[in-house]
C-alpha positions in Angstrom: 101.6 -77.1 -80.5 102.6 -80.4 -80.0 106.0 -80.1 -81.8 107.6 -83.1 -83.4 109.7 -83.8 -86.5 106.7 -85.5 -87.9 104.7 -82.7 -87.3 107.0 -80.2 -87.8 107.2 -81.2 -91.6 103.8 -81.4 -92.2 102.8 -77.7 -90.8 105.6 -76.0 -92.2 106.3 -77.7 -95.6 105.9 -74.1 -97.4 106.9 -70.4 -97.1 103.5 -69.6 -96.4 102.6 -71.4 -93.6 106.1 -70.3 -92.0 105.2 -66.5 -92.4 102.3 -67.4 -90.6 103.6 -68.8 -87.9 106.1 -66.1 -87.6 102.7 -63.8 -87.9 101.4 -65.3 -84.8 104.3 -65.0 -82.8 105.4 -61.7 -83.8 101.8 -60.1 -83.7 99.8 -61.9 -81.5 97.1 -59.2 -81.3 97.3 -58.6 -85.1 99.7 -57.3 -87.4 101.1 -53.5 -87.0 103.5 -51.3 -89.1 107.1 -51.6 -86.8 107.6 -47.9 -88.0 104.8 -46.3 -86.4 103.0 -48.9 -84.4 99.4 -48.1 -86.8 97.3 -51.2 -87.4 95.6 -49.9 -90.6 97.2 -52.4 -92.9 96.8 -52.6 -96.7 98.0 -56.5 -97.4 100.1 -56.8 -100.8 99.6 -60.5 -101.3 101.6 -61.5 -104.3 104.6 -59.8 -102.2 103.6 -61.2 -98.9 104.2 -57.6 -97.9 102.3 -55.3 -95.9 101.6 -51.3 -96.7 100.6 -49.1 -93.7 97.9 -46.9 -94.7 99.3 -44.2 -92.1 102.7 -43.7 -93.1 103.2 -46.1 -96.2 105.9 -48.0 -95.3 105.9 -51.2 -96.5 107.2 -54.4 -94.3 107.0 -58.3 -94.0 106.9 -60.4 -90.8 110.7 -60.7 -91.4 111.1 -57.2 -91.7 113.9 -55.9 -89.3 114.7 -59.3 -88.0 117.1 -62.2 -88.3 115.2 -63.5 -91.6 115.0 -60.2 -93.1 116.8 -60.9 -96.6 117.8 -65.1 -95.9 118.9 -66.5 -98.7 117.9 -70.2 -96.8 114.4 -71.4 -97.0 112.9 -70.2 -93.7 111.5 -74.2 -93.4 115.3 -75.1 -93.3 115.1 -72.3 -90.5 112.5 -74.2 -88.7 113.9 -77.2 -89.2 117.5 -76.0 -88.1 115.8 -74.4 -84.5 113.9 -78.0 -83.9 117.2 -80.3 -84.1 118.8 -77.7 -81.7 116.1 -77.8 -79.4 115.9 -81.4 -79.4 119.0 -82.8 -79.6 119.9 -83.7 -75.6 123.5 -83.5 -76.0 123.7 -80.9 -79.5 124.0 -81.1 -82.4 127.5 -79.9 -84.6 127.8 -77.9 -87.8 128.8 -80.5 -89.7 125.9 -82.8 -89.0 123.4 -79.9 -89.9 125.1 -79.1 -93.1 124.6 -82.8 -94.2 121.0 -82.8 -92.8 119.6 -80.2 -94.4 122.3 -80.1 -97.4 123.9 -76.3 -97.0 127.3 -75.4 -96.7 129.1 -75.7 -94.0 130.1 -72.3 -93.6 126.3 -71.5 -94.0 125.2 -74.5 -91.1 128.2 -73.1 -88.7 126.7 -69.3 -88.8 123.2 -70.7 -88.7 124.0 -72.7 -85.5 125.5 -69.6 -83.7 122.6 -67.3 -84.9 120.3 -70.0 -83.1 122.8 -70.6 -79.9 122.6 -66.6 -79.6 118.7 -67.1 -79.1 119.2 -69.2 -76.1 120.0 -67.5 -73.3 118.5 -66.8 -70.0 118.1 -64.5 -67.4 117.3 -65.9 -64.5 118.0 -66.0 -60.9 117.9 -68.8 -58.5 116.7 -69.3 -55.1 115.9 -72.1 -52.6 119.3 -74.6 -52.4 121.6 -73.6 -54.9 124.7 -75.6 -55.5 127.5 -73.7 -57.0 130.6 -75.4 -58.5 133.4 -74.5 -61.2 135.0 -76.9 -64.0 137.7 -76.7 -66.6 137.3 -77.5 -70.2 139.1 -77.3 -73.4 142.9 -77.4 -73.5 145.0 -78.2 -76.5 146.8 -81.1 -74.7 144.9 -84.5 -73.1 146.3 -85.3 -69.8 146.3 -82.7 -66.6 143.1 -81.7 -65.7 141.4 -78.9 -63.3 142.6 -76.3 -61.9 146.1 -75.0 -63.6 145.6 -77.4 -66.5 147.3 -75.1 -69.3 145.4 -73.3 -71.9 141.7 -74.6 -70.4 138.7 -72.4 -70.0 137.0 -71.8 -66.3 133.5 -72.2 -65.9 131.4 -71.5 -63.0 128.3 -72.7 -63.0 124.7 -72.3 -60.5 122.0 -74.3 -59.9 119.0 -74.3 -58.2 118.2 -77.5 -56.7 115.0 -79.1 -58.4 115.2 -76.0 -60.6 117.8 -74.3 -63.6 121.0 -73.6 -64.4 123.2 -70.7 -65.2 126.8 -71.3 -66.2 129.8 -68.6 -67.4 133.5 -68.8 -68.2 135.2 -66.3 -65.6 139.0 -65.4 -66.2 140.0 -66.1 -62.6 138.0 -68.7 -59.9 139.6 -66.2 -57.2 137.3 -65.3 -54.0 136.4 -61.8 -55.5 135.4 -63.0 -58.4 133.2 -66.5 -57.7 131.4 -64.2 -55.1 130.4 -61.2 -57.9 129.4 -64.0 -59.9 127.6 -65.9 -57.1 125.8 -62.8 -56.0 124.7 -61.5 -59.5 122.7 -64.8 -60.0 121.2 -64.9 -56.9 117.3 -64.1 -56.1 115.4 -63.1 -52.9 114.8 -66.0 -51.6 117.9 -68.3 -51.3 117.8 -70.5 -48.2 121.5 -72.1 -48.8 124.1 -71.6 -50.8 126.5 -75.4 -51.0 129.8 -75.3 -52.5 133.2 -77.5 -51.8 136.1 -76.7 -49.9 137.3 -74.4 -52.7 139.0 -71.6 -50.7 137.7 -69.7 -53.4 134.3 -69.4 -52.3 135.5 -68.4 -48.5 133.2 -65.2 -48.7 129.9 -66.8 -50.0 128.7 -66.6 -46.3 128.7 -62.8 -46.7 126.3 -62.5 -49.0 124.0 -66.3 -48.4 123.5 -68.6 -45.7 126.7 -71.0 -46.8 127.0 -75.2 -46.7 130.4 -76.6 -47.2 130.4 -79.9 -48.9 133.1 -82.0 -46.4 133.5 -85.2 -48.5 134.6 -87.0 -45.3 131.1 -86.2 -43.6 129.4 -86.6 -47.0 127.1 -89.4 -45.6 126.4 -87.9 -42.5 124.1 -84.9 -44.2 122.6 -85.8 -47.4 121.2 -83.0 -48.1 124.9 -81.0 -48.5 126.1 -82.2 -51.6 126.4 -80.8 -55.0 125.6 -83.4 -57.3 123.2 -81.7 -59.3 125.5 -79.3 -60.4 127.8 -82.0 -61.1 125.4 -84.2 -63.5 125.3 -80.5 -65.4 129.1 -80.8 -65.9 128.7 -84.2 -67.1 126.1 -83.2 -69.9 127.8 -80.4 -70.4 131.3 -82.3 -71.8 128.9 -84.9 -73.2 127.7 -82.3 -75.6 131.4 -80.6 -76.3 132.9 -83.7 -76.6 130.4 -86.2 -78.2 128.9 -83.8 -80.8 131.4 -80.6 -81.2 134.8 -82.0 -80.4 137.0 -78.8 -80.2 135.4 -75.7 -78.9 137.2 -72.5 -78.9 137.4 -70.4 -75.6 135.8 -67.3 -77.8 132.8 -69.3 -78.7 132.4 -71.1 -75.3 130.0 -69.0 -73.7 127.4 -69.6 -76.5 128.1 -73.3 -76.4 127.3 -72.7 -72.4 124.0 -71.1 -73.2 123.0 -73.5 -75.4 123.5 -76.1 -72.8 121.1 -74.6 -70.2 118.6 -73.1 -72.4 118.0 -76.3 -73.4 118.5 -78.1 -69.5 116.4 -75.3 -68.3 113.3 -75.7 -70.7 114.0 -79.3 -70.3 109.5 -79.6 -69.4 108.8 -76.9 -71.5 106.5 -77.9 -74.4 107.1 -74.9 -76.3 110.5 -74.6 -76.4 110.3 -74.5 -80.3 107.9 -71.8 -80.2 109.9 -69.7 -77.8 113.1 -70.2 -79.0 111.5 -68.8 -82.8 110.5 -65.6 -80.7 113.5 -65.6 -79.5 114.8 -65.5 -82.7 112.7 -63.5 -84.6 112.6 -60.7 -81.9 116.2 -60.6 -80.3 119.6 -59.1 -81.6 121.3 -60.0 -84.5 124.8 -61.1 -84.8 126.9 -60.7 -88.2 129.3 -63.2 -89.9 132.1 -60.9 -89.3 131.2 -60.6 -85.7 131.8 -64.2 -85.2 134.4 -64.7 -87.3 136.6 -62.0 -85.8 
């Protein structure tokens, strides 16, 4: 589908056609009961339930997922999931709660349900450039490494290809190559960092480039400005549309960032960001808030 806002209002401007969407996705091959996998379905229309002839347990598409029991409209849903897929550089609480006229308390849980639908498990091969910032901090001024009460972040990517980024408690040499290794795949050809000491013992485990900023020039190829445009849209996004992000949350802030960088050509990233959704884990209120 060829997903715009335009569009998006048009196809799901009811409840109906968004429990068929959800339909689709969910059953692709037809609807079944998600208690004992039968596909002899009695529909109950003026419910928009279902009743399984087999064992008689009545269900809705929403049944046992994140919109099981929403008190929003699932086209606010819809609408929520498309700004956050679209939105290059994010989009805050506070500007979704005056978009599509909720709470804020209500558009700050709704935008952490979403974030917890975009993640990925990938690993990378061919070049991969590997490089660690610092963000956060409740005081302006020193930056980097030792910068007090900032957040590290390593972060992978393979050239031409995506991204995979994680706070680590420590950017010691044991840890950068655990994290390295865990995100590599089978068919790395060269791993490029800095002169970080830190990543000393990359070479164990990958063929290993050091980026020498004096001999820069002289190989082209060495460098690790890929990685480095991804720090820059990374702050972009914390600082242009969130502002203050707090070390707990950062990871999902992370993973909204590369979903969204990795599935940069993907035409249905609306589409699979609802599956996500509709089929992943939930997350409570008091899980976030704790």
């Amino acid at each position: 589908m060829d997903t715009n806002l335009v569009n998006l209002i048009d196809d799901f401007n009811s409840e109906d056609k968004c429990r068929d969407y959800l339909a689709e996705i969910r059953w692709p091959e037809g609807a079944c009961c998600p208690r004992c996998k039968s596909k002899s379905l009695s529909q109950l229309s003026k419910r928009t339930q279902y009743d399984c002839n087999d064992c008689r347990y009545q269900f809705s598409v929403t049944a046992g997922s994140i919109f099981h029991d929403t008190h929003l409209p699932l086209w606010k849903w819809f609408l929520a999931v498309y700004l956050m897929c679209e939105s290059k550089k994010s989009i805050s609480a506070n500007q979704l709660k005056r978009t599509l006229g909720i709470s804020y308390k209500t558009a700050w849980y709704l935008c952490h349900r979403i974030r917890n639908a975009m993640k990925d498990d990938i690993l990378l091969n061919g070049t991969v450039e590997v490089d660690e910032t610092f963000v956060g901090g409740p005081q302006p001024g020193k930056r980097g490494r030792g910068a007090a009460g900032k957040s590290g972040v390593a972060g992978m990517m393979e050239r031409g290809g995506k991204v995979h980024m994680q706070t680590l408690a420590k950017m010691d040499g044991e840890t950068l190559r655990k994290f390295i290794e865990e995100h590599l795949g089978k068919n790395v050809s060269m791993v490029i960092t800095d002169g970080f000491k830190g990543y000393n013992s990359v070479g164990k485990i990958a063929r290993h480039k050091i980026l020498n900023k004096s001999q820069e020039t002289a190989n082209k190829d060495v460098n690790i400005n890929a990685i480095e445009n991804v720090w820059s849209l990374l702050k972009r996004s914390l600082i242009g549309a969130h502002h203050q992000v707090s070390a707990k949350h950062l990871p999902a802030y992370l993973n909204e960032v590369a979903f969204r960088f990795n599935n940069r050509r993907n035409g249905d990233l609306f589409r699979d960001t609802m599956r996500n959704l509709l089929l992943g884990e939930h997350v409570t209120f008091q899980e976030l808030a704790a």
